[in-house]
Backbone bond lengths (Angstrom), bond angles and torsions (degrees), N, CA, C in turn:
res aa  C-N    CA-C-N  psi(-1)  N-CA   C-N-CA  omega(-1)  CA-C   N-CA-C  phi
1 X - - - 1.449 - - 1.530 107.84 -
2 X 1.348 109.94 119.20 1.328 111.75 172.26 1.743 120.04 -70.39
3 X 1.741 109.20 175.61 1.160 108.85 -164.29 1.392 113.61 -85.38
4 X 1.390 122.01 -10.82 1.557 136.34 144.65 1.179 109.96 -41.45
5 X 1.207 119.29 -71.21 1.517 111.33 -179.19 0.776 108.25 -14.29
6 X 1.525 97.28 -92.59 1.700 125.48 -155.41 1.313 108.98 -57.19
7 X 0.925 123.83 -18.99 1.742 124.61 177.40 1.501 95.69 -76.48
8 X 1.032 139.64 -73.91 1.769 141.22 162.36 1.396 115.66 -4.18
9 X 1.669 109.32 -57.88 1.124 104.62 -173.31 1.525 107.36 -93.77
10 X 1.307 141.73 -21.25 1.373 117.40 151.16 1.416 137.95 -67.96
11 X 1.088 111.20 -15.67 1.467 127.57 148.07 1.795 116.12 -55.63
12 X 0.932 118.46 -35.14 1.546 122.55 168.86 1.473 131.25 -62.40
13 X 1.901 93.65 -52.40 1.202 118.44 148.73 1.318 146.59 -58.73
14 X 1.295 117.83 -10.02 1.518 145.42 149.68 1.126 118.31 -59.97
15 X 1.507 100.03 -55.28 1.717 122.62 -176.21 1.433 105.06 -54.42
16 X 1.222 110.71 -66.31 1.214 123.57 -170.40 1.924 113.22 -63.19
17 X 0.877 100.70 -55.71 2.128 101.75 162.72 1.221 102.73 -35.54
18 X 1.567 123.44 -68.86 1.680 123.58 -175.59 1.133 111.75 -55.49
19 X 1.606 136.87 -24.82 1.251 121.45 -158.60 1.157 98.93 -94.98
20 X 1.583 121.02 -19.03 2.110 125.48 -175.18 1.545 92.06 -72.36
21 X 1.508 111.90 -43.25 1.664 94.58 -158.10 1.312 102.87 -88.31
22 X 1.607 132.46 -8.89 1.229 131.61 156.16 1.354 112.75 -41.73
23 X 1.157 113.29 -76.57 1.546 131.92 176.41 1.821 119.63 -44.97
24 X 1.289 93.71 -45.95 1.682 88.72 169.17 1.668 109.85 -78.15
25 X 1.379 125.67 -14.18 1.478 118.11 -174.73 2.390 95.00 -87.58
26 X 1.017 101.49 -26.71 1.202 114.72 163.32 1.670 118.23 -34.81
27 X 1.274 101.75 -76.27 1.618 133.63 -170.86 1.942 92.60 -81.18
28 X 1.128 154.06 -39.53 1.418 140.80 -176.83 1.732 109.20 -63.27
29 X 1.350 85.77 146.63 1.394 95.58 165.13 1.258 135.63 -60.73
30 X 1.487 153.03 87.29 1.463 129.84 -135.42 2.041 100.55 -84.60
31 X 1.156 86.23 139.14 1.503 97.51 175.30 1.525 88.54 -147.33
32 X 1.318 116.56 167.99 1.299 126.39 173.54 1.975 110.81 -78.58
33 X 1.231 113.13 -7.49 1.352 123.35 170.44 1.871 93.93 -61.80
34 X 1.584 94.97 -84.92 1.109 102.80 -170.81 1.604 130.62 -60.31
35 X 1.244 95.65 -9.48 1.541 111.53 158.71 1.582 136.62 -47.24
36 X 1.651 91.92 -58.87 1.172 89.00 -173.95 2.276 103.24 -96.58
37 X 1.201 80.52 0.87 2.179 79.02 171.16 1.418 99.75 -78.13
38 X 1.611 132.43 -21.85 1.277 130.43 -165.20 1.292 90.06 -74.36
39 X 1.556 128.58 -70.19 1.469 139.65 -140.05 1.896 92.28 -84.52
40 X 0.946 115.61 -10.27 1.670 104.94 167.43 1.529 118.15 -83.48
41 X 1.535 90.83 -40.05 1.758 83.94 153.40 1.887 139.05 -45.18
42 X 1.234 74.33 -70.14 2.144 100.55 165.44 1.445 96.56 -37.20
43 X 1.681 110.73 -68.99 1.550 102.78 -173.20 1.658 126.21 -49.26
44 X 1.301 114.37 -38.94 1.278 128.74 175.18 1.373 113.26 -65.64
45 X 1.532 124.82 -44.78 1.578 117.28 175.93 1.583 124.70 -70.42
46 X 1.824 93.02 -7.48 1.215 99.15 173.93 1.478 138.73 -111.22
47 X 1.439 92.00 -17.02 1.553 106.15 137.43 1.656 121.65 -49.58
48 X 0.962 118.01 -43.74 1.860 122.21 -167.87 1.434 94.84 -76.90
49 X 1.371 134.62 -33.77 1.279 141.47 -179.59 1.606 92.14 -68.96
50 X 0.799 112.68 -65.34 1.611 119.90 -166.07 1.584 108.36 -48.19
51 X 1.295 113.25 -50.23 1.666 116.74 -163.27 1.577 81.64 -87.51
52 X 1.061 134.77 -20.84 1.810 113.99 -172.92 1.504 100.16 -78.03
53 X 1.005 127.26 -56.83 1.692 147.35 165.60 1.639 96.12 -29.80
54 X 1.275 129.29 -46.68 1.042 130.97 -139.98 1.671 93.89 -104.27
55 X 1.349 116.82 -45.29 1.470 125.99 174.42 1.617 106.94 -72.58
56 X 1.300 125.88 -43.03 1.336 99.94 176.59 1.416 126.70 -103.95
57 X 1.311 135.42 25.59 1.343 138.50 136.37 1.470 108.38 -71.91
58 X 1.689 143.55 -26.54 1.258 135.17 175.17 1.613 104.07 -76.90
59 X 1.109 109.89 -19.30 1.626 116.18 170.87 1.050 143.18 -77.37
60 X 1.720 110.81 -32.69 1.186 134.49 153.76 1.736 105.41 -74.24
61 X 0.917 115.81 -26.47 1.556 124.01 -170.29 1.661 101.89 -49.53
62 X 1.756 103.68 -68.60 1.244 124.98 -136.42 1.971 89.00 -90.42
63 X 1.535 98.22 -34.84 1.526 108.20 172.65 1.908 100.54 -44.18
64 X 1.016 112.87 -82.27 1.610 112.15 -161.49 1.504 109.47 -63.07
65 X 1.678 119.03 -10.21 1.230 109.35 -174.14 1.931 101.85 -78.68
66 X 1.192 90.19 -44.74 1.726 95.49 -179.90 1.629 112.57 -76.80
67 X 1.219 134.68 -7.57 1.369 137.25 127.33 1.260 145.44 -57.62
68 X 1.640 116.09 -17.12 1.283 112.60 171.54 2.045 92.57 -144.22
69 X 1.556 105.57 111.75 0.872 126.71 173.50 1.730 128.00 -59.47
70 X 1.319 107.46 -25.17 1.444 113.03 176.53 1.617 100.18 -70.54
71 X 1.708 99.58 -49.96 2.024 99.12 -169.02 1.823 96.31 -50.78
72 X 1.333 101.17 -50.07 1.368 110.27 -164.35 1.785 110.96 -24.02
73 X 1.426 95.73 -78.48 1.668 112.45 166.50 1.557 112.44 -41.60
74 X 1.220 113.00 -55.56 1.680 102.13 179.70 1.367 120.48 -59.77
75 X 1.453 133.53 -21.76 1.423 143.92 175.64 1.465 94.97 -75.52
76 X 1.304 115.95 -48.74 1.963 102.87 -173.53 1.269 84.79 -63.56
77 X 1.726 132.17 -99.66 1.379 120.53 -145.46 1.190 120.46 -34.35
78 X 1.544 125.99 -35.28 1.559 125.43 158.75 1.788 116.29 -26.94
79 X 1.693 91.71 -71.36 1.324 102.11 -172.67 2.063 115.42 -49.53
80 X 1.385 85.45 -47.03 1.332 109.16 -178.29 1.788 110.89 -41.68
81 X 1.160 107.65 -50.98 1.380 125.30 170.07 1.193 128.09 -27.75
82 X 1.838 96.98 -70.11 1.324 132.51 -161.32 1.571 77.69 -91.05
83 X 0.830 161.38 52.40 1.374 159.16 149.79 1.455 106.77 -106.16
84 X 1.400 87.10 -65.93 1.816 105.79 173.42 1.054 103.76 -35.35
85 X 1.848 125.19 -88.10 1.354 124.26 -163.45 1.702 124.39 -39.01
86 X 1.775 102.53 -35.57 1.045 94.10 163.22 1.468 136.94 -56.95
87 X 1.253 108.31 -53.65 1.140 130.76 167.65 2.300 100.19 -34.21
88 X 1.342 96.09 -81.40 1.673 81.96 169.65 1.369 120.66 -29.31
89 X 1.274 113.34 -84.30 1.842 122.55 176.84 2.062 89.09 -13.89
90 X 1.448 104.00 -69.21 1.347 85.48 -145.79 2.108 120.71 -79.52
91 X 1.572 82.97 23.34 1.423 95.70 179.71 1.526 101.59 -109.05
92 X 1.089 107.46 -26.23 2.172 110.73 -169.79 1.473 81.52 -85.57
93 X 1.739 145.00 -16.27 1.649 133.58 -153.32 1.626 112.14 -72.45
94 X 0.797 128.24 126.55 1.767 144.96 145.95 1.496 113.31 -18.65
95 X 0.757 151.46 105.68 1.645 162.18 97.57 1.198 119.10 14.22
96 X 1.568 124.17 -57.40 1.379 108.09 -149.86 1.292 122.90 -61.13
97 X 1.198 116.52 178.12 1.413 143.44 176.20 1.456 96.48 -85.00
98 X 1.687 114.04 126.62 1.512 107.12 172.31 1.685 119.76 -127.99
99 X 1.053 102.96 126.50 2.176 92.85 -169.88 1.280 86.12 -94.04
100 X 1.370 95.85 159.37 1.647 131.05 -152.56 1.735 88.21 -125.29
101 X 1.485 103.64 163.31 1.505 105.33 -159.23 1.633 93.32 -92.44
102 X 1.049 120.86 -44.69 1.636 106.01 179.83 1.803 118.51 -69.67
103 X 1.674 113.62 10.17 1.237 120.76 175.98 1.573 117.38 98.09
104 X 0.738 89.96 -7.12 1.997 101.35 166.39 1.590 106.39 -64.92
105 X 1.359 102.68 148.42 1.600 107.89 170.33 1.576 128.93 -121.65
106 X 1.166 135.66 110.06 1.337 118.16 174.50 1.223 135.09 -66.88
107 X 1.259 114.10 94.60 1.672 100.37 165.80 1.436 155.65 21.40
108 X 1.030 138.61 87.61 1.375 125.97 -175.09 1.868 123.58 -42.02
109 X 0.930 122.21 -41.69 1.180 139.16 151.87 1.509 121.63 -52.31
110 X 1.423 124.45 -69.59 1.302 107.01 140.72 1.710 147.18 -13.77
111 X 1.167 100.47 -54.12 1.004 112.43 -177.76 1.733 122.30 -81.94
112 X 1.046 88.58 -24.93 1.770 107.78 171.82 1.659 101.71 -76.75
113 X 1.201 110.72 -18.34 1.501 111.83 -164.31 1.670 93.18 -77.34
114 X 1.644 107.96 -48.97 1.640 123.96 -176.73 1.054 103.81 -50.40
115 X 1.779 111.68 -54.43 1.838 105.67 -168.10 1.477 103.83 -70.03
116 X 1.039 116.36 -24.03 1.825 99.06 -179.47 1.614 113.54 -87.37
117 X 1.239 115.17 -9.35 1.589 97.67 160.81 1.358 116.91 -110.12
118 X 1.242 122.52 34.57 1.326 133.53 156.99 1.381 103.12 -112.41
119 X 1.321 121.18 -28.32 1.245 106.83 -177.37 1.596 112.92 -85.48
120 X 1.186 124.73 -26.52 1.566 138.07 171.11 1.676 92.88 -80.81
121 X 1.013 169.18 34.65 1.647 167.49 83.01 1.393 86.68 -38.98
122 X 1.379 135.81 -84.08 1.608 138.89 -154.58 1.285 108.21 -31.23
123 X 1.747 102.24 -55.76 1.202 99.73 -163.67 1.608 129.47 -96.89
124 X 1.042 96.52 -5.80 1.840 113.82 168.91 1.522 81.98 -83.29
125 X 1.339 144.95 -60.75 1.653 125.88 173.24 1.395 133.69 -18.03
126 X 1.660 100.52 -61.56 1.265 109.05 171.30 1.634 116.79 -86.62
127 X 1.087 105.05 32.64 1.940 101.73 -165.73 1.541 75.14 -119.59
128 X 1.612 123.78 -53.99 1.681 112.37 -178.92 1.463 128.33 -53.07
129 X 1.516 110.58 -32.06 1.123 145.46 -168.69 1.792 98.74 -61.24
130 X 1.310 83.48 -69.59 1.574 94.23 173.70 1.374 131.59 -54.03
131 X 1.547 93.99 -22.68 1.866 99.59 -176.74 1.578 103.81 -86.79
132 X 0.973 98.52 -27.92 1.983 104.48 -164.56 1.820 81.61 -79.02
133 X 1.279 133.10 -63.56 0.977 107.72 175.47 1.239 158.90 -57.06
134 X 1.993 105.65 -23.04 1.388 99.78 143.17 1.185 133.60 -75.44
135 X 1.395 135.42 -12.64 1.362 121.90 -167.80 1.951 96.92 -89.98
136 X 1.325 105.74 -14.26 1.839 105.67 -172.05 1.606 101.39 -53.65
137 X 2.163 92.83 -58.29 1.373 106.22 164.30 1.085 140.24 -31.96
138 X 1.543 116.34 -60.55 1.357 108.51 167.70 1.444 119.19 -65.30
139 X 1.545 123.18 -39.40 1.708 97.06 170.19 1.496 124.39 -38.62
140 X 1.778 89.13 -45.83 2.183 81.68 -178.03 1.244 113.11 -65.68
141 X 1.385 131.76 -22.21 1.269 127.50 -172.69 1.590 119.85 -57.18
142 X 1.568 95.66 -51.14 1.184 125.18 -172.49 1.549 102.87 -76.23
């Protein structure tokens, strides 16, 4: 049995769980008791949706990466990349010490943590920025 299958039929089986507790949240009396036992349900079937969704795209992920050796390499230098920039962000990042209005303080470290993922946003910003604009370019060029 392939992994289609079985994905089909727990997907069915999902379906079908949500549609009983649909139907029984249907037919209850609403009180805020039974309110919130309904929506812990919902939350829970949708958690299991979530981590299944979530486990088998990392499965299929890692499946074709170790099957096709060219993607393989192009995902590291990807990664490799986005390593770098980080790596920048967290060398151009801010230090200071910052007080907070009810008297709390942030961290120096902390705070370096903030400036480097604002500063790695900037620059993957201007890295898209740049791509959409050369390739616009080259259409007009061309």
């Amino acid at each position: 049995m392939n992994v289609y299958k079985i994905s089909k039929i727990v997907v069915i089986i999902i379906g079908i769980i949500a549609s009983i507790l649909f139907i029984s949240a249907l037919g209850m009396e609403i009180s805020m008791e039974n309110n919130s036992y309904i929506v812990d349900y919902f939350i829970y079937v949708s958690y299991l949706a979530m981590a299944i969704a979530f486990f088998s795209v990392i499965y299929f992920v890692f499946k074709n990466l170790i099957t096709h050796k060219e993607q393989l390499r192009r995902a590291l230098i990807s990664l490799g990349l986005f390593a770098a920039i980080v790596l920048v962000a967290f060398i151009l990042a801010d230090s200071t010490e910052v007080k907070l209005k009810d008297g709390g303080v942030i961290s120096s470290f902390s705070s370096k943590l903030i400036s480097t993922s604002l500063n790695t946003f900037y620059i993957l910003a201007i890295i898209s920025v740049g791509v959409l604009g050369w390739t616009g370019f080259s259409k007009i060029k061309r």
